[in-house]
VOBA-1610 file (N, C-alpha, C; in pm, whole numbers, padded with zeros to 5 digits, always signed):
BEGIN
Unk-02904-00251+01431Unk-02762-00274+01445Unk-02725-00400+01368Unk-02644-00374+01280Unk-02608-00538+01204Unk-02516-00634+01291Unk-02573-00723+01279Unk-02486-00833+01307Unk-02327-00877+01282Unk-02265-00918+01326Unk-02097-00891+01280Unk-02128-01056+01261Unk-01981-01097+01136Unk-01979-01234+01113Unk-01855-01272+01124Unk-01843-01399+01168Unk-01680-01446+01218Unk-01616-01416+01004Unk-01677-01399+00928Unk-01601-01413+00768Unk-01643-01263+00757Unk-01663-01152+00809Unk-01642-01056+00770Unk-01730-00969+00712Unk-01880-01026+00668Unk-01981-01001+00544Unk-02115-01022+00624Unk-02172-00905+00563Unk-02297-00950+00605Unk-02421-00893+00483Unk-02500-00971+00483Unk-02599-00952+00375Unk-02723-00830+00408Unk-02721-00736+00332Unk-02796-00641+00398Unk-02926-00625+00321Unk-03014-00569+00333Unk-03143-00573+00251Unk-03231-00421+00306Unk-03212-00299+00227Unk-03254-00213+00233Unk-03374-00194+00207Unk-03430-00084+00300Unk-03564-00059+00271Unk-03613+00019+00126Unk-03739+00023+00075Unk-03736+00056-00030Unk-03817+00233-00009Unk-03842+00250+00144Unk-03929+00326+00179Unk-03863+00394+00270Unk-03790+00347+00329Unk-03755+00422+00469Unk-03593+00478+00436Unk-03531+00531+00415Unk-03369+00589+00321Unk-03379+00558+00490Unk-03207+00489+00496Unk-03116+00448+00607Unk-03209+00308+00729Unk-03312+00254+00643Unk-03339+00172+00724Unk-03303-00001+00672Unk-03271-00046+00731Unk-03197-00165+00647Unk-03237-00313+00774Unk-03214-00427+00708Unk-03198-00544+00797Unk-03063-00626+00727Unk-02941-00646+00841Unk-02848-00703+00793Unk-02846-00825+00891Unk-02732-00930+00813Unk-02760-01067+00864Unk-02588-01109+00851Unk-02546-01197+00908Unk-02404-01231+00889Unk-02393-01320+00789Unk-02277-01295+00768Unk-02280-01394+00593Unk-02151-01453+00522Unk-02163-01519+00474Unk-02005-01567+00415Unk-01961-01464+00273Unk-01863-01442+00193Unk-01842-01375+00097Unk-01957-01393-00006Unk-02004-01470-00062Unk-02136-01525-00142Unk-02273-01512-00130Unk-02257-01472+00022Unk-02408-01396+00050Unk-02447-01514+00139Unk-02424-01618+00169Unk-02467-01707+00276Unk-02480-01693+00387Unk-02591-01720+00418Unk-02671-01691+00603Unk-02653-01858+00640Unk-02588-01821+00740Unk-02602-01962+00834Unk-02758-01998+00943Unk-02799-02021+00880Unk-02931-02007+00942Unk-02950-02060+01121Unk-02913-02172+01126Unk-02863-02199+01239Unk-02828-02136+01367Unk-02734-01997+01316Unk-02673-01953+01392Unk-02761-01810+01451Unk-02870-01810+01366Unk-02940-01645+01401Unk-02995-01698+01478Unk-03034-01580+01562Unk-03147-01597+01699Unk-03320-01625+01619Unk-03428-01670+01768Unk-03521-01667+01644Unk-03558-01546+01581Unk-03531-01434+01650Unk-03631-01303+01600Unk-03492-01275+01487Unk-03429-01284+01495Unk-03341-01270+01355Unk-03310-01356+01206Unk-03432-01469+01268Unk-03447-01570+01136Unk-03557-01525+01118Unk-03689-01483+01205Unk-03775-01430+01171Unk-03737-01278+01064Unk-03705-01203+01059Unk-03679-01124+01010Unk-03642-01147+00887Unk-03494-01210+00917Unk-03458-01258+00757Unk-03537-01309+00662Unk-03593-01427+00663Unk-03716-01472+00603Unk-03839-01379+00568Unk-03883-01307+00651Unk-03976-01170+00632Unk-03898-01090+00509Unk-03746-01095+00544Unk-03681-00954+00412Unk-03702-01088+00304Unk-03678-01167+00274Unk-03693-01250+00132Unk-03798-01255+00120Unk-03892-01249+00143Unk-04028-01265+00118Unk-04054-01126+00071Unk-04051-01033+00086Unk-04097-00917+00085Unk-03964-00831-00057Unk-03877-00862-00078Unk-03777-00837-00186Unk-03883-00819-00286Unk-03846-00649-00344Unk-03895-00568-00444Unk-04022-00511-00421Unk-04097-00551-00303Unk-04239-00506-00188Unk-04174-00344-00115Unk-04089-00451-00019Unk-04041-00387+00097Unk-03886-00279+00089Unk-03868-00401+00055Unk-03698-00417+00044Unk-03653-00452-00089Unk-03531-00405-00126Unk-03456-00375-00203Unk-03384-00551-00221Unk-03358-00622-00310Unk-03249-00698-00338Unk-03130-00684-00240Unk-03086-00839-00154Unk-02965-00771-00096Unk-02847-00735-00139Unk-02776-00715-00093Unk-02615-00706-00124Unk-02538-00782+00033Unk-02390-00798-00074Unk-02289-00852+00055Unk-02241-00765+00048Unk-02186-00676+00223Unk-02100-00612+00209Unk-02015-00653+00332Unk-01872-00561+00293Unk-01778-00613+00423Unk-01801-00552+00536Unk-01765-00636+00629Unk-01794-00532+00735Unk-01688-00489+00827
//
């Protein structure tokens, strides 16, 4: 379930394996994660999808939400 962001956007990062499996994160228009504000298992994650970009997961995108 993605996260909703008080600006509307959230940065999503698709799987490169799984069609419809994704990890999204809340985000400003620019793609910015407030890091701060995620829980830990959702900073855990995030950090896991950058690490793993072009492995796992796909490059993110911002989209609106």
């Amino acid at each position: 379930m993605p996260l909703m962001c008080d600006d509307g956007y959230e940065l999503r990062f698709e799987s490169l394996f799984n069609t419809g499996r994704a990890l999204a994160f809340p985000c400003d228009a620019r793609g910015g994660v407030r890091l701060d504000s995620l829980s830990d298992k959702a900073l855990q994650n995030y950090l896991f999808a950058r690490a793993v970009v072009g492995r796992d997961y796909a490059s993110p995108t911002v989209r609106r939400v």
